[in-house]
VOFIZA-251293 format. One record per atom (N, C-alpha, C, O): residue number from 0; residue in one letter; atom name; x, y, z. Coordinates in nm, 4 decimals. Example, Ala and Ser with C-alpha at 12.3 -4.5 7.8 and 13.67 -1.06 7.14 Angstrom:
% residues 2
<n 0 res A atom N X 1.3190 Y -0.5690 Z 0.7800>
<n 0 res A atom CA X 1.2300 Y -0.4500 Z 0.7800>
<n 0 res A atom C X 1.3200 Y -0.3300 Z 0.7800>
<n 0 res A atom O X 1.4236 Y -0.3319 Z 0.8465>
<n 1 res S atom N X 1.2850 Y -0.2250 Z 0.7080>
<n 1 res S atom CA X 1.3670 Y -0.1060 Z 0.7140>
<n 1 res S atom C X 1.2900 Y 0.0030 Z 0.7870>
<n 1 res S atom O X 1.3409 Y 0.1138 Z 0.8039>
END
This chain:
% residues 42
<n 0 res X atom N X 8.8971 Y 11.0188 Z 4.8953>
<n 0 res X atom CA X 8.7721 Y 11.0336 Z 4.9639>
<n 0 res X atom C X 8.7280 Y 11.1794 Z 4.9506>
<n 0 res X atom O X 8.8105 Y 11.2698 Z 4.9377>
<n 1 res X atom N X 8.5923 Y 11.2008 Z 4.9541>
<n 1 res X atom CA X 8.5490 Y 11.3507 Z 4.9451>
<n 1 res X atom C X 8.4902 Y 11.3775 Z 5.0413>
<n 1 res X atom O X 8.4010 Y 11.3092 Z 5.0916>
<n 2 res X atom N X 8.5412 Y 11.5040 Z 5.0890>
<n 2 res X atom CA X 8.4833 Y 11.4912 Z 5.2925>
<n 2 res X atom C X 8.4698 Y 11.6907 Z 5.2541>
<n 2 res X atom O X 8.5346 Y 11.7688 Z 5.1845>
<n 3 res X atom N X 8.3383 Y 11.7030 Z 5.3535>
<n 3 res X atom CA X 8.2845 Y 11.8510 Z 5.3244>
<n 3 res X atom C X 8.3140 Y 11.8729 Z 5.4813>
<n 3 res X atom O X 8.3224 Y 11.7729 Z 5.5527>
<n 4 res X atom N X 8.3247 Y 11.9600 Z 5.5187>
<n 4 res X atom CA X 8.3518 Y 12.0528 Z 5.6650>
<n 4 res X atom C X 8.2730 Y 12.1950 Z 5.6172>
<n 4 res X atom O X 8.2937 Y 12.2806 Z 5.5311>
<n 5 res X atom N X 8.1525 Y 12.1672 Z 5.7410>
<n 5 res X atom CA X 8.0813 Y 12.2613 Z 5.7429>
<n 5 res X atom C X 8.1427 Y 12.3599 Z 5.8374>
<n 5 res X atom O X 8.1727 Y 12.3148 Z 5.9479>
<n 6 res X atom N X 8.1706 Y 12.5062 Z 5.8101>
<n 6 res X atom CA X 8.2191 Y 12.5807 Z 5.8933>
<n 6 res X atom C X 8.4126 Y 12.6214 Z 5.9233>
<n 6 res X atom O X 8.5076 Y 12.5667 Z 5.9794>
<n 7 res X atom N X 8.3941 Y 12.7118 Z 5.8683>
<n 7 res X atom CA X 8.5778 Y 12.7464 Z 5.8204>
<n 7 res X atom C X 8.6440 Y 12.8248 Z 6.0020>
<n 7 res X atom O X 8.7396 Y 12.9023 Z 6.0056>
<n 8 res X atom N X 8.5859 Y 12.7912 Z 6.0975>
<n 8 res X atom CA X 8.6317 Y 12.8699 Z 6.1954>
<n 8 res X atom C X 8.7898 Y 12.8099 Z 6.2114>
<n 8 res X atom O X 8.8646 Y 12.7493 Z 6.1347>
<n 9 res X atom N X 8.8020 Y 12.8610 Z 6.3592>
<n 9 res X atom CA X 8.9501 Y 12.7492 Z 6.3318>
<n 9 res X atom C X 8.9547 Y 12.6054 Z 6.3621>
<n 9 res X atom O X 9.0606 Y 12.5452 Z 6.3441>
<n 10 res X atom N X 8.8138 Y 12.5228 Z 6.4218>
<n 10 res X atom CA X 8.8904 Y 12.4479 Z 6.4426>
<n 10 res X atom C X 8.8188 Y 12.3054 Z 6.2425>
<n 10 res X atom O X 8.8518 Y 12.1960 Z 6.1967>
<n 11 res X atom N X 8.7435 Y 12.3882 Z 6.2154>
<n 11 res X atom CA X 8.6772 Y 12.3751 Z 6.0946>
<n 11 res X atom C X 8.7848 Y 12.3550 Z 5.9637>
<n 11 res X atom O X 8.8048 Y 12.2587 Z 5.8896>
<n 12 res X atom N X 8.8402 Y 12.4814 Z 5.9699>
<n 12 res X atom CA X 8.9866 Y 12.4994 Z 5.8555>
<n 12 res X atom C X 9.0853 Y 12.3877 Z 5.8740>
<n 12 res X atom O X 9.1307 Y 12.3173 Z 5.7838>
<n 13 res X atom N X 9.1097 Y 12.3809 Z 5.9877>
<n 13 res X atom CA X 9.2623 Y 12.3022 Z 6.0431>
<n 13 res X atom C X 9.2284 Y 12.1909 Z 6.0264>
<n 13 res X atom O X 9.3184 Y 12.1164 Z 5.9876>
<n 14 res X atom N X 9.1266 Y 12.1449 Z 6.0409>
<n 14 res X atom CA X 9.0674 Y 11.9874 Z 6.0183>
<n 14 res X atom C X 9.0163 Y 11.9575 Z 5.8655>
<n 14 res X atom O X 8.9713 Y 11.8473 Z 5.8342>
<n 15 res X atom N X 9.0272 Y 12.0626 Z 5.7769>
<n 15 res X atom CA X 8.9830 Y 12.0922 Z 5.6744>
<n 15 res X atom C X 9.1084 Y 12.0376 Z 5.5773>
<n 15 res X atom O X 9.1078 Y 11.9496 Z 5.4912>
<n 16 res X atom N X 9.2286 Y 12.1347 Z 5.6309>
<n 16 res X atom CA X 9.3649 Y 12.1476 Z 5.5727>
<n 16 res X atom C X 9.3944 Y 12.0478 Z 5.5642>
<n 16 res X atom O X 9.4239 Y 12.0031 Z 5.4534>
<n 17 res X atom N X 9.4004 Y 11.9543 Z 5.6993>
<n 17 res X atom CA X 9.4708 Y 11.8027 Z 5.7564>
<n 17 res X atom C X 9.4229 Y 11.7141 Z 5.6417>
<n 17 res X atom O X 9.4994 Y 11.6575 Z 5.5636>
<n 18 res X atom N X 9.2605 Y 11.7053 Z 5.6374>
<n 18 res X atom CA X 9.2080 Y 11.5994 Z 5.5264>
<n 18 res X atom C X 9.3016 Y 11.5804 Z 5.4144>
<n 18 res X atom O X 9.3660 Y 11.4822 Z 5.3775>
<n 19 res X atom N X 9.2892 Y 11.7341 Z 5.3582>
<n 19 res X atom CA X 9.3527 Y 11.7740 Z 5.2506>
<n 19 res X atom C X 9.4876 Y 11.7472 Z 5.1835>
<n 19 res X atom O X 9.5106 Y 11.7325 Z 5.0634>
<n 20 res X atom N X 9.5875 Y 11.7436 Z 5.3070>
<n 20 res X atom CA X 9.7013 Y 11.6475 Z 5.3498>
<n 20 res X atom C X 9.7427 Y 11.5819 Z 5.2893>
<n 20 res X atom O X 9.8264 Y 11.5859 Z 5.1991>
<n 21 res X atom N X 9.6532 Y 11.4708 Z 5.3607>
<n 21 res X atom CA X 9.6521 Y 11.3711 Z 5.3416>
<n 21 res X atom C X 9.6033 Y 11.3043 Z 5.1835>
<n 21 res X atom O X 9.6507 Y 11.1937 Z 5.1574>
<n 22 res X atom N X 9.5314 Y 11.3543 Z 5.1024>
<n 22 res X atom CA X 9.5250 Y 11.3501 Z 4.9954>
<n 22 res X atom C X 9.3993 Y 11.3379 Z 4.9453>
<n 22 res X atom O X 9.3730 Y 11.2825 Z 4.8386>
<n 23 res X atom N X 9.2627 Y 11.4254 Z 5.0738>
<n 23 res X atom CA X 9.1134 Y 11.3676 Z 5.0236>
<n 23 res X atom C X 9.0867 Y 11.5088 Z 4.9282>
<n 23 res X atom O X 9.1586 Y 11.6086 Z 4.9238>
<n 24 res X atom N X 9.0024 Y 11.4917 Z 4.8789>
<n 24 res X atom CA X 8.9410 Y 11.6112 Z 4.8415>
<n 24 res X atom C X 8.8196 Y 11.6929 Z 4.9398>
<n 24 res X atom O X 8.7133 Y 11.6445 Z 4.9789>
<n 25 res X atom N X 8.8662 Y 11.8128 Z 4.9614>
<n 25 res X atom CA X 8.7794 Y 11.8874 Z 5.0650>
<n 25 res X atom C X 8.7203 Y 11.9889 Z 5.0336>
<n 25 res X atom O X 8.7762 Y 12.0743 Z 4.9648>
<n 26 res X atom N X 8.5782 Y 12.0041 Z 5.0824>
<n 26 res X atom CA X 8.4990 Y 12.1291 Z 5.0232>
<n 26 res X atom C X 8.4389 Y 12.1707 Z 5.1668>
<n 26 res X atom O X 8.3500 Y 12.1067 Z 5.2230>
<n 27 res X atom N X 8.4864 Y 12.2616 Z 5.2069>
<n 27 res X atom CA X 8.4678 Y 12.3622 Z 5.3079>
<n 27 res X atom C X 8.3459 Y 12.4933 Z 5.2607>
<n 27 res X atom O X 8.3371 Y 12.5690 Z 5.1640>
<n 28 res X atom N X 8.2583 Y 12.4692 Z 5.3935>
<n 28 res X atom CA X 8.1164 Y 12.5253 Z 5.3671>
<n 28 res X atom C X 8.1189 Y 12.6616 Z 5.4770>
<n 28 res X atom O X 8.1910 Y 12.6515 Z 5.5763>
<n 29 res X atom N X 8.0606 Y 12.7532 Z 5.4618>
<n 29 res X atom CA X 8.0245 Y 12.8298 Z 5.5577>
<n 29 res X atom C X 7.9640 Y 12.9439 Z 5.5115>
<n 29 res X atom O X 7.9777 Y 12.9858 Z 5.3966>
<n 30 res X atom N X 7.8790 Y 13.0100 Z 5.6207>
<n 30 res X atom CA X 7.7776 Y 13.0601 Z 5.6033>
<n 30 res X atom C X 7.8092 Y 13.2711 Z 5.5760>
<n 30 res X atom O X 7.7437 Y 13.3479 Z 5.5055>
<n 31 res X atom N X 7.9557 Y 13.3070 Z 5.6823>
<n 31 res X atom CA X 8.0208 Y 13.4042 Z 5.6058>
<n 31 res X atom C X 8.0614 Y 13.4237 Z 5.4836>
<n 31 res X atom O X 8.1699 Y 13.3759 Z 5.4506>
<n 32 res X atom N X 7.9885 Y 13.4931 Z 5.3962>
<n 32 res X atom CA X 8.0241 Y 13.5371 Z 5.2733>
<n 32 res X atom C X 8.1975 Y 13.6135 Z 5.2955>
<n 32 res X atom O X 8.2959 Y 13.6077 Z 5.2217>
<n 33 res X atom N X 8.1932 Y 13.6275 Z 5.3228>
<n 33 res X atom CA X 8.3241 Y 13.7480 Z 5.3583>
<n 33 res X atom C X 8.4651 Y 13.6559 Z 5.3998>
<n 33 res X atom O X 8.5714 Y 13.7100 Z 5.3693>
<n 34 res X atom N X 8.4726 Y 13.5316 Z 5.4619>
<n 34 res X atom CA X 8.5620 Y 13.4625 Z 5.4970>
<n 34 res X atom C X 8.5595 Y 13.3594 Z 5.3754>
<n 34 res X atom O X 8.6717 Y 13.3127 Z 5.3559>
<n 35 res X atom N X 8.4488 Y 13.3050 Z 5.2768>
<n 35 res X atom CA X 8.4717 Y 13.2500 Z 5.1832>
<n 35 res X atom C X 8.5637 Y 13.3436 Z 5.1194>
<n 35 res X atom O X 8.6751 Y 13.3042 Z 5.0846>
<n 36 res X atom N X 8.5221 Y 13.4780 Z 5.0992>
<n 36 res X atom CA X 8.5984 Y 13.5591 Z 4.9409>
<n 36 res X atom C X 8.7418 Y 13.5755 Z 5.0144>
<n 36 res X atom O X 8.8356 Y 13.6464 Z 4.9780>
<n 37 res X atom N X 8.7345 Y 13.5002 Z 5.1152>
<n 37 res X atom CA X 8.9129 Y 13.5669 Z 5.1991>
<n 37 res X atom C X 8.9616 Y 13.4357 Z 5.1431>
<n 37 res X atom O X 9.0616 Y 13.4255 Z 5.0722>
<n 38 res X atom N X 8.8857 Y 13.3385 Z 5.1792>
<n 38 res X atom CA X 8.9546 Y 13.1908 Z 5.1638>
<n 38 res X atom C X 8.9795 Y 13.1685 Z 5.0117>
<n 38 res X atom O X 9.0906 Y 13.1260 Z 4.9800>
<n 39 res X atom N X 8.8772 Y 13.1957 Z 4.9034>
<n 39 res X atom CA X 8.9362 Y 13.2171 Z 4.7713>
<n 39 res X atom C X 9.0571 Y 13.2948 Z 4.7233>
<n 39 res X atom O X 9.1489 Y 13.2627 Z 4.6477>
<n 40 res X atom N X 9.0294 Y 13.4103 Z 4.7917>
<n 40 res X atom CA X 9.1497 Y 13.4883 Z 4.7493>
<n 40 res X atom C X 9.2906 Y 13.4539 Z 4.7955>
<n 40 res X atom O X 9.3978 Y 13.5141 Z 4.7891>
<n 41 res X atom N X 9.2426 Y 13.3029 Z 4.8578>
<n 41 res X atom CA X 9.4081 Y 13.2704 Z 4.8872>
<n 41 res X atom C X 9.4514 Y 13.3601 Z 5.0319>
<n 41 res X atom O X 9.5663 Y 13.3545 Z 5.0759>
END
């Protein structure tokens, strides 16, 4: 399944991760530039 989560705060990420888990594919959205380039950089 492909499931988007708007918003990487915490409770955004953690529900993000869980999908992910489980084996969906997840694309996490948000509007900080600065917490995306954190979240890329691993």
């Amino acid at each position: 399944m492909k499931i988007a989560v708007v918003g990487t705060g915490y409770v955004g990420l953690v529900t993000g991760t869980c999908f992910a888990e489980t084996g969906n594919q997840v694309t996490c959205i948000d509007i900080d530039q600065r917490k995306v380039e954190k979240l890329n950089n691993g």
